[in-house]
VEXGU-707697 format. One record per residue (C-alpha): residue number from 0; y, z, x. Coordinates in nm, 4 decimals, padded with zeros to 6 digits. Layout:
(NUM, (Y, Z, X)),
...
end
This chain:
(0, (00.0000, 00.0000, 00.0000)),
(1, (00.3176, -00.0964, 00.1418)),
(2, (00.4383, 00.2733, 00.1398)),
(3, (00.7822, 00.1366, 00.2915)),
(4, (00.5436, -00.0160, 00.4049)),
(5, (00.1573, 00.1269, 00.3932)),
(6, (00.0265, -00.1720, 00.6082)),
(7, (00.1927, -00.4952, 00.5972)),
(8, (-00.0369, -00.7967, 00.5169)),
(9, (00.2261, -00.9588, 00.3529)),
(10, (00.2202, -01.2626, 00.5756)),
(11, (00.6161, -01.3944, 00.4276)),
(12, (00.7518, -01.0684, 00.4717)),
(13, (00.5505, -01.0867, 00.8296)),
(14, (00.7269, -01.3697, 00.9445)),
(15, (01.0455, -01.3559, 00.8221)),
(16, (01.0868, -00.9979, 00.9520)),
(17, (00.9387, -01.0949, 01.2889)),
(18, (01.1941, -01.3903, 01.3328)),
(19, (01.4596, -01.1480, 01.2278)),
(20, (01.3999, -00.8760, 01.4292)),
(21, (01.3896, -01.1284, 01.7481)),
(22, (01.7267, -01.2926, 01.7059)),
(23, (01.8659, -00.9303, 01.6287)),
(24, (01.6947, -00.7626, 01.9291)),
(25, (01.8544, -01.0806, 02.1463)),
(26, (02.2124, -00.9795, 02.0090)),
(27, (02.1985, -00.6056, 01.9939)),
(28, (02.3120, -00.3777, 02.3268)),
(29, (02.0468, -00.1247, 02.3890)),
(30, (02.1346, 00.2217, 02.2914)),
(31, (02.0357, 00.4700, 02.5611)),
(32, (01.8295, 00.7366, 02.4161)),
(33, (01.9435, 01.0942, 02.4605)),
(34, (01.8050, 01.2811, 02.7776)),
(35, (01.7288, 01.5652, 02.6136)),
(36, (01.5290, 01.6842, 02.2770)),
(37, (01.5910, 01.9980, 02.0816)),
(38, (01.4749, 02.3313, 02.1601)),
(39, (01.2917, 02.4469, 01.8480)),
(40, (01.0007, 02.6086, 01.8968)),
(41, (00.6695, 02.6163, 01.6746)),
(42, (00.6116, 02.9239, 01.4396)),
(43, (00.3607, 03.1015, 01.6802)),
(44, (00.2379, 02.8606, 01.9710)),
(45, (-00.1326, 02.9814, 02.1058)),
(46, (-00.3573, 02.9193, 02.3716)),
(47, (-00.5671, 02.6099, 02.3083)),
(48, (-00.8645, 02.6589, 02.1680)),
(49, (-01.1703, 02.3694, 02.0779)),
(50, (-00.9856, 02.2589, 01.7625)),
(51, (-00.6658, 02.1671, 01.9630)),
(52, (-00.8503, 02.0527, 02.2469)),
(53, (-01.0252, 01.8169, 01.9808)),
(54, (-00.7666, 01.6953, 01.8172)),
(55, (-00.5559, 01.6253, 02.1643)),
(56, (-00.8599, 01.4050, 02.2221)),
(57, (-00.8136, 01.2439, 01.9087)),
(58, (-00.4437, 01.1691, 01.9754)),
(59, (-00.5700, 01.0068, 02.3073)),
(60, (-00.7994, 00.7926, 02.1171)),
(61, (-00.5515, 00.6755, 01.9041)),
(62, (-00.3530, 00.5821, 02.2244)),
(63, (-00.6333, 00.3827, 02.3768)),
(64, (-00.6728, 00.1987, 02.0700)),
(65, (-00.3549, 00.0689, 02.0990)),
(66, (-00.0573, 00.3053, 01.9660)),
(67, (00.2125, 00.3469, 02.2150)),
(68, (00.2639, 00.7132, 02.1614)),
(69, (00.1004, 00.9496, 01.9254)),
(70, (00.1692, 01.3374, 01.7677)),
(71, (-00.0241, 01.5633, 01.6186)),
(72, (00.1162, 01.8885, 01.4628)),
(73, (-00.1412, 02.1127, 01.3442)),
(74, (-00.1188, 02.4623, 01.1474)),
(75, (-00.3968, 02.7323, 01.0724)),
(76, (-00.1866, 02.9924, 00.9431)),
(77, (00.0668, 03.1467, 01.1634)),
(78, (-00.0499, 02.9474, 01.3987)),
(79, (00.1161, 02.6159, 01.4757)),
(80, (00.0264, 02.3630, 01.7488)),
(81, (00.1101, 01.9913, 01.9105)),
(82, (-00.1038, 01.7265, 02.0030)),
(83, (00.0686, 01.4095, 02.1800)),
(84, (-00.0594, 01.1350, 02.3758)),
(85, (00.1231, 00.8286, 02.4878)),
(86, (00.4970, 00.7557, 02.5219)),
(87, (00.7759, 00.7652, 02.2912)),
(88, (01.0115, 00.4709, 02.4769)),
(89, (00.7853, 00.2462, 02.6390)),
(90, (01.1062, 00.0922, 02.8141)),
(91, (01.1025, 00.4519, 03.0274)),
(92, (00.8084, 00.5851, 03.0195)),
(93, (00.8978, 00.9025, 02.8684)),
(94, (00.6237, 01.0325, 02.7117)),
(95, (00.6067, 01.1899, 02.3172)),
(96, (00.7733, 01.4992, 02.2384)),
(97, (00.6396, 01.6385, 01.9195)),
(98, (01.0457, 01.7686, 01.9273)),
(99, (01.1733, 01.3763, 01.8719)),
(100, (01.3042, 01.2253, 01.5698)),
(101, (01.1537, 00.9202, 01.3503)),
(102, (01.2110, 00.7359, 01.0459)),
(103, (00.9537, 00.9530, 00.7529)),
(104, (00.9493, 00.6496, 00.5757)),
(105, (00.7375, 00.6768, 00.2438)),
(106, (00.7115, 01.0402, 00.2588)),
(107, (01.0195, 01.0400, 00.1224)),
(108, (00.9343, 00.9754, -00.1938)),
(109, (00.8099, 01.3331, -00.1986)),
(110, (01.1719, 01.4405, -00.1288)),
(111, (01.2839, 01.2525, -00.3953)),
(112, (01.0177, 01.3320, -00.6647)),
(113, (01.1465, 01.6963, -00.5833)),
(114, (01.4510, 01.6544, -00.6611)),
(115, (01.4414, 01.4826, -01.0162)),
(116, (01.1605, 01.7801, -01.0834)),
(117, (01.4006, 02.0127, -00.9818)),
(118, (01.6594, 01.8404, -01.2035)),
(119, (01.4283, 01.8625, -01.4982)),
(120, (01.3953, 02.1802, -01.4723)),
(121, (01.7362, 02.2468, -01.5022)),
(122, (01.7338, 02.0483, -01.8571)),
(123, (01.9489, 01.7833, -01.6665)),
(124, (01.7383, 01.5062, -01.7484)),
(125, (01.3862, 01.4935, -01.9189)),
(126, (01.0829, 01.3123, -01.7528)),
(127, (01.0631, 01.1306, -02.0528)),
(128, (01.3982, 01.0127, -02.0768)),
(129, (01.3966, 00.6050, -02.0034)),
(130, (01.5779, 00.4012, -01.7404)),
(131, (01.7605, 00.2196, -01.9852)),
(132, (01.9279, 00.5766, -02.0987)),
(133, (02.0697, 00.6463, -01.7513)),
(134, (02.0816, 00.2955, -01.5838)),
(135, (02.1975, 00.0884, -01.8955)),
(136, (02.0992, -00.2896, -01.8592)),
(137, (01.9851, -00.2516, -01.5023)),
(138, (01.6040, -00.2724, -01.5593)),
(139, (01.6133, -00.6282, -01.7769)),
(140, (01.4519, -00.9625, -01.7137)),
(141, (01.1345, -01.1288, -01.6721)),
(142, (00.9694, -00.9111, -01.9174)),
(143, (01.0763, -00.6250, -01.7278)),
(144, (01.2522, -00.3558, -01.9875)),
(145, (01.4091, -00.0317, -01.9020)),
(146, (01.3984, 00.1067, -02.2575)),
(147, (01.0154, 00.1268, -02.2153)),
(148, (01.0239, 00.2645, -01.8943)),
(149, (01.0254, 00.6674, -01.8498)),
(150, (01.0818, 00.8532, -01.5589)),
(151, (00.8258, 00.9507, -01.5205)),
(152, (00.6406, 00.6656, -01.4824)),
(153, (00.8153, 00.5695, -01.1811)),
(154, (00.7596, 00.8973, -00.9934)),
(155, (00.3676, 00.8177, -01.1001)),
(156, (00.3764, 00.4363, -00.9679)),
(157, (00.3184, 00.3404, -01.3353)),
(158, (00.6021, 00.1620, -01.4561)),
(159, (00.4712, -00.1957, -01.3917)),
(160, (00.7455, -00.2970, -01.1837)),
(161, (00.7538, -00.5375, -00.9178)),
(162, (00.7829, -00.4080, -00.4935)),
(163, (01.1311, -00.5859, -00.3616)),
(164, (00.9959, -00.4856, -00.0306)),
(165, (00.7553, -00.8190, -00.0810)),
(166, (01.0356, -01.0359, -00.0789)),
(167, (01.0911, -01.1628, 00.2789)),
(168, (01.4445, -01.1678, 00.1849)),
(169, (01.4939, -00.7866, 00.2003)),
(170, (01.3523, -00.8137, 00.6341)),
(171, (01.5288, -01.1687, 00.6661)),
(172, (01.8605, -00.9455, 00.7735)),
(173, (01.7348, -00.6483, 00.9429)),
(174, (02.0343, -00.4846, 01.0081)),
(175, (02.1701, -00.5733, 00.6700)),
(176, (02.3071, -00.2957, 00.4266)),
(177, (02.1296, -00.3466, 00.1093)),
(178, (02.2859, -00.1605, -00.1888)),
(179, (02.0180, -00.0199, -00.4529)),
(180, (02.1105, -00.2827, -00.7051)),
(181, (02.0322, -00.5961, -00.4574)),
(182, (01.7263, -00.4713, -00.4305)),
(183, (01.6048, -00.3857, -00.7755)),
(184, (01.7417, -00.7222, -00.8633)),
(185, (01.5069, -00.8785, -00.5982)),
(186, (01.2159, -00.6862, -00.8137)),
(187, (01.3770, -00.8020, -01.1441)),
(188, (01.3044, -01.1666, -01.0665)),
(189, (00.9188, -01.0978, -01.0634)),
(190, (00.7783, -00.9955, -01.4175)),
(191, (00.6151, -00.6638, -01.4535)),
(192, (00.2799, -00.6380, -01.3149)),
(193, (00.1702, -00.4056, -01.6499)),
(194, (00.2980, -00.2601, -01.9469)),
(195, (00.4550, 00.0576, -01.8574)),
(196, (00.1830, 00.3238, -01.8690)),
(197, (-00.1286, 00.1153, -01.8785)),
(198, (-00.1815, 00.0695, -01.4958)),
(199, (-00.1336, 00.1776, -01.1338)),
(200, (00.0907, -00.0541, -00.8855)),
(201, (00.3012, 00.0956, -00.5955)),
(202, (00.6287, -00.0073, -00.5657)),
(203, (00.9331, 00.1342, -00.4031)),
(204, (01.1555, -00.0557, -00.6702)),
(205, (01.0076, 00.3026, -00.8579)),
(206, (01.1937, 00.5539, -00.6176)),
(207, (01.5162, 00.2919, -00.5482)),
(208, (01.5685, 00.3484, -00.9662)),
(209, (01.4584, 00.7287, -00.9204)),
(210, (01.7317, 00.8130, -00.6783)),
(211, (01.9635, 00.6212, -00.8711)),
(212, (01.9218, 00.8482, -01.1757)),
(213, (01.9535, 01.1251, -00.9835)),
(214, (02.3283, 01.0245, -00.8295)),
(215, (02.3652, 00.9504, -01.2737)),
(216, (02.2653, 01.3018, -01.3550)),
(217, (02.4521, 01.5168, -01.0765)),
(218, (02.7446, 01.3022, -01.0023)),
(219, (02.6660, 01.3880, -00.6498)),
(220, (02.5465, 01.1461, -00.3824)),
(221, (02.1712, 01.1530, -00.2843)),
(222, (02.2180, 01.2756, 00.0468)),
(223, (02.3982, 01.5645, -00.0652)),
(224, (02.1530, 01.6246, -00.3357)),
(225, (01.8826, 01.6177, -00.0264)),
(226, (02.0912, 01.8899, 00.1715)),
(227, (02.1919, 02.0978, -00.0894)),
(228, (01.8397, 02.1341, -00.2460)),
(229, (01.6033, 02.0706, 00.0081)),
(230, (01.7409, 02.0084, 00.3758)),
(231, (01.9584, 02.3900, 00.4163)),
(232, (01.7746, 02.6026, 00.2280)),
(233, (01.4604, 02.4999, 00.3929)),
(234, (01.6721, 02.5273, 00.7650)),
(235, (01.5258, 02.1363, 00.8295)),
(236, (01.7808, 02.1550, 01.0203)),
(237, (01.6334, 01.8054, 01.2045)),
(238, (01.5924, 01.6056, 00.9032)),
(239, (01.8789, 01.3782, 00.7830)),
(240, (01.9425, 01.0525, 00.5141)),
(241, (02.1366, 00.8375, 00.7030)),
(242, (02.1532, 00.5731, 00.3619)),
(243, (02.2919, 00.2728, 00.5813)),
(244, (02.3032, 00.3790, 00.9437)),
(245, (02.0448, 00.2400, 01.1804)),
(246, (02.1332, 00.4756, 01.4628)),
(247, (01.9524, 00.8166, 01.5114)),
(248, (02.1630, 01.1781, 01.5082)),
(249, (01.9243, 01.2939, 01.8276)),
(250, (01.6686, 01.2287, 02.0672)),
(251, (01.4232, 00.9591, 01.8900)),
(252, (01.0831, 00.8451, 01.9023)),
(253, (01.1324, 00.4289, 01.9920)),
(254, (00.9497, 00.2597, 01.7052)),
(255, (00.7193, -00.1263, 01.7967)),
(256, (00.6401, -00.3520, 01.5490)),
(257, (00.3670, -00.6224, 01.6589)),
(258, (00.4805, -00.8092, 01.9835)),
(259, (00.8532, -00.7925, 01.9436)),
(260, (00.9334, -00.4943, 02.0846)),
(261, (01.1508, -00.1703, 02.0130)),
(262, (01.2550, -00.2231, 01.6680)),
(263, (01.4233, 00.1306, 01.6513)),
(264, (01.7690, 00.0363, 01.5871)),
(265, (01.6923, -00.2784, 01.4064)),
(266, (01.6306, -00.2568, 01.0575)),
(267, (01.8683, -00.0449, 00.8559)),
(268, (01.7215, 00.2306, 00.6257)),
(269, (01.9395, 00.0795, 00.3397)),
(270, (01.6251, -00.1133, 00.2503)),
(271, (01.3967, 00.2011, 00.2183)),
(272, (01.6720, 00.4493, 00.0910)),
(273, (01.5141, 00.6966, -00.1511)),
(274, (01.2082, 00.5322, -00.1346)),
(275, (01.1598, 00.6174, 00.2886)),
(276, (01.4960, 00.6430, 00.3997)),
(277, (01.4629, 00.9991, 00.5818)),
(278, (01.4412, 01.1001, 00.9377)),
(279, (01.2706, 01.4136, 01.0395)),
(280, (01.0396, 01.5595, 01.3051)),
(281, (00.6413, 01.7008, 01.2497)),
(282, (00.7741, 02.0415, 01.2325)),
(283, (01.0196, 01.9813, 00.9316)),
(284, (00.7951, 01.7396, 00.7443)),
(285, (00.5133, 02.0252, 00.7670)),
(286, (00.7863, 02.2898, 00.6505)),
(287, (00.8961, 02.0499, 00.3888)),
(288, (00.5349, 01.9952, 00.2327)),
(289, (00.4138, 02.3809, 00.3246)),
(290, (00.7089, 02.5099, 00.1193)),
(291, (00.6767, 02.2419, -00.1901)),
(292, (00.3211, 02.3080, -00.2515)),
(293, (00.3106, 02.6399, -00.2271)),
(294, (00.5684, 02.6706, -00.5305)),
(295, (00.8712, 02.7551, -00.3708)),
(296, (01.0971, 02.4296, -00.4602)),
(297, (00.9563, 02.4094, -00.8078)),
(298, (00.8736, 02.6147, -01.0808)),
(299, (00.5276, 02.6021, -01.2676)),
(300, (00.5828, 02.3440, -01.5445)),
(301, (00.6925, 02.1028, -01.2968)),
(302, (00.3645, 02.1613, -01.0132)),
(303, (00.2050, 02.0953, -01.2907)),
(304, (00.3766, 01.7311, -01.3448)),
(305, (00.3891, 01.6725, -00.9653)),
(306, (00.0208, 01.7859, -00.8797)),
(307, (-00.1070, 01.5808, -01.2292)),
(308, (-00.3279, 01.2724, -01.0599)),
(309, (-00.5010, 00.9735, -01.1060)),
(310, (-00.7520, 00.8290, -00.8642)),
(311, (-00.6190, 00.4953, -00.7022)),
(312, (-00.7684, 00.2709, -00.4665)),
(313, (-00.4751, 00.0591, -00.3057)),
(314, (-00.5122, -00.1233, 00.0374)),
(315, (-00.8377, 00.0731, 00.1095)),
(316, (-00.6810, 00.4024, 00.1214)),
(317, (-00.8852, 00.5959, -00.1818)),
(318, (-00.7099, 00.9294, -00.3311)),
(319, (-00.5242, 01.0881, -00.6739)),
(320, (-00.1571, 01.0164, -00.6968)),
(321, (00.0767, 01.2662, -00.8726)),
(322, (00.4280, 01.2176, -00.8786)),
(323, (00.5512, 01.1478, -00.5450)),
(324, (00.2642, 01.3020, -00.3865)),
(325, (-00.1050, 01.2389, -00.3562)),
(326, (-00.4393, 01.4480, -00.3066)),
(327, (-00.6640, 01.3269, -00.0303)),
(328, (-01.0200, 01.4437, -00.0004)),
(329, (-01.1622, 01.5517, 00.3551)),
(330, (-01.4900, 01.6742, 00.4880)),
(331, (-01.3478, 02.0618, 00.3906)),
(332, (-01.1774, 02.0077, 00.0951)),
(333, (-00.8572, 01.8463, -00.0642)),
(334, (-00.5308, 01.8170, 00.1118)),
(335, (-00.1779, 01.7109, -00.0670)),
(336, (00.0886, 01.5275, 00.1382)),
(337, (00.2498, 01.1568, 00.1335)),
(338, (00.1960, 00.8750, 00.3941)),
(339, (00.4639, 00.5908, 00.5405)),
(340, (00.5126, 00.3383, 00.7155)),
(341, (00.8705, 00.1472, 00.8324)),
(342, (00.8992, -00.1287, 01.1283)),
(343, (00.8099, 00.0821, 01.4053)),
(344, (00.6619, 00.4060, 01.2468)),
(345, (00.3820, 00.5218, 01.0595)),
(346, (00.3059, 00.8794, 00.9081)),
(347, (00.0355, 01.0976, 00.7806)),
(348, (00.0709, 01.4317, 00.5944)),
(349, (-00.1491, 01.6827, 00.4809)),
(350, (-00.0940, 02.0238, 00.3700)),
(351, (-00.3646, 02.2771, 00.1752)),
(352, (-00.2889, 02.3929, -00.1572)),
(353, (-00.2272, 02.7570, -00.0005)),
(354, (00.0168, 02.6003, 00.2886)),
(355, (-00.2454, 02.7697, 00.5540)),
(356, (-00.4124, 02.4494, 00.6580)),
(357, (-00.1991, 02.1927, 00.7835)),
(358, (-00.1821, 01.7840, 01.0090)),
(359, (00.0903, 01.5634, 01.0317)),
(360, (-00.0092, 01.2855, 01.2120)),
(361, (00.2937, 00.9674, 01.3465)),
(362, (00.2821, 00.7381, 01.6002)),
(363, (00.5523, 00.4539, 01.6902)),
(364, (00.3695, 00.1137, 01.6321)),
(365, (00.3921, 00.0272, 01.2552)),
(366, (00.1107, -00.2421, 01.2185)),
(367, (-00.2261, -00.0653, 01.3954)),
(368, (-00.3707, -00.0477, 01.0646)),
(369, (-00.5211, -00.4383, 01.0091)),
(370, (-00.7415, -00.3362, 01.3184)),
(371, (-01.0457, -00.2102, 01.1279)),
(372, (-01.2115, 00.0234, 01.4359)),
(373, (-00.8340, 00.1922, 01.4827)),
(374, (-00.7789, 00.2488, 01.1064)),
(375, (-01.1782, 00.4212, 01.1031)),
(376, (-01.0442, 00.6106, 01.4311)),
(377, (-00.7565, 00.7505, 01.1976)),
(378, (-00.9450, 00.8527, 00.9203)),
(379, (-01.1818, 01.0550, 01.1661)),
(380, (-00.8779, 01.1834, 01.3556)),
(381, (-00.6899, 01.3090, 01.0359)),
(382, (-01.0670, 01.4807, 00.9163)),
(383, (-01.0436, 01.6552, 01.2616)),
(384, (-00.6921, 01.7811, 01.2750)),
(385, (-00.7568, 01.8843, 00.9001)),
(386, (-01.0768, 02.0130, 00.8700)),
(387, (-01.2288, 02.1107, 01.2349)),
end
């Protein structure tokens, strides 16, 4: 699924992107990247024991099949610890720093789904309210029909609607600030996949329109809405929505995409925006997802909404998807988490229902996936850092 984006087969998008990012990369000064990373420290750093020392042998086996640089963050209680193989700027050899920032991507949409739940609860908008009511006239076209369309059913993936991000037009300008309504109007052109309700299709056109609502409903920007919510009372105090800016606020994991090199700086987060817009570290992602699914963002009526699943197969990847979040199964049990992927980066989450059993996986090469022996190396590496 092309979880901005899960794994890009889209052989258009592919090309256009790739022709794109070359005459940009041509064009573009390099940015140095800063010397130093932050300081943070984990919660309670340990000794190694066999699970880390498996897991760091995991992360090198994800480097030897062909990631540039890979990190690991793992949690069994108090206890949190870093796995990282690799390098995070092949340019300079400076190897991965579990401390560095990259673009979240798709786990954003957990961020977002958050933040309407949170707005529901506060009676400022229903779940079942439709598009139409709070984006009049937006959602029309093609069969596609905002009146029939709740919220709901776009935090779920259900709504029917077409993903913009298969358009090569939305890649053909990398550095290009898209505003939300270019881009639903790139989906609007492609009739609805379903009826609203009746199926399963992801598209970030879903979490473009959520974010959207939730600017309608608050009168606030969603980057405030992020900081005031989420962001400071959480203390992610590495985690930023930069909306349009394709620069980084720190120290930065360089992100590759196929043969053409650091894409980093390239492709401007205007085309993800609520949909996988964020930037973050391990450590904040893990607090993020240790502190929503434990109950302390939402109150019971809406877990209940955002932990309420359906099994979906899409791209290969088998698990229940709630709103904004999904439940994976492993060897030990069920985790809950998000995954992304954007030019250059690609991230796996997964938290236990009781926050004490956490893996957040990211490495910098965005494609690895359409290898078949690296994407059954993942799987066993995620099991590992999970489970062992």
């Amino acid at each position: 699924m092309p979880r901005f984006g899960r794994s890009a087969r889209r052989s258009a998008r592919r090309a256009a992107l790739a022709g794109a990012l070359a005459a940009a990369a041509a064009a573009t000064v390099a940015v140095p990247a800063a010397q130093a990373a932050p300081r943070d420290r984990p919660d309670r750093p340990d000794r190694p024991d066999r699970h880390h020392r498996t897991v760091e042998a995991w992360a090198d086996r994800l480097v030897a099949d062909g990631a540039p640089g890979v990190t690991i963050m793992t949690r069994r209680g108090p206890h949190v610890r870093h796995a990282t193989a690799g390098v995070s700027d092949k340019a300079t050899g400076r190897p991965m720093d579990h401390r560095l920032l990259f673009r979240i991507a798709s786990v954003t949409k957990s961020f977002t789904s958050t933040v309407v739940l949170q707005l529901a609860a506060e009676r400022r908008l229903s779940l079942d309210d439709t598009v139409e009511e709070w984006l009049p006239g937006l959602v029309r076209g093609n069969g596609n029909d905002g009146s029939k369309i709740t919220v709901r059913q776009l935090l779920a993936q259900t709504s029917g609607l077409h993903d913009y991000t298969s358009d090569p037009r939305v890649f053909a300008e990398p550095g290009r600030a898209w505003t939300p309504e270019e881009l639903v109007g790139i989906a609007m052109e492609t009739p609805p996949h379903h009826a609203p309700g009746t199926g399963w299709n992801y598209a970030n056109t879903n979490y473009i329109l959520a974010g959207m609502i939730i600017e309608r409903a608050t009168g606030n920007s969603v980057g405030r809405e992020y900081e005031n919510r989420i962001f400071r009372p959480l203390r992610l105090r590495h985690t930023s929505y930069p909306e349009t800016s394709t620069a980084f606020p720190g120290p930065y994991v360089h992100g590759y995409y196929f043969d053409f090199g650091d894409v980093s700086t390239l492709v401007s987060p205007s085309s993800a925006r609520t949909s996988g817009g964020i930037v973050s570290t391990v450590d904040d992602v893990a607090r993020f997802h240790r502190a929503l699914f434990t109950g302390r963002l939402l109150p019971r009526p809406q877990m209940r909404e955002l932990t309420n699943v359906r099994p979906v197969n899409d791209d290969g990847i088998v698990e229940d998807y709630g709103l904004g979040v999904a439940r994976i199964r492993f060897s030990c049990g069920a985790a809950w988490g998000h995954d992304g992927g954007f030019p250059g980066y690609r991230t796996w989450t997964y938290t236990s229902a009781d926050g004490d059993r956490q893996a957040v996986l990211t490495y910098n090469e965005s494609a690895l996936e359409d290898d078949a022996a690296f994407r059954a190396d993942l799987a066993k590496a995620a099991d590992a850092a999970f489970c062992a």
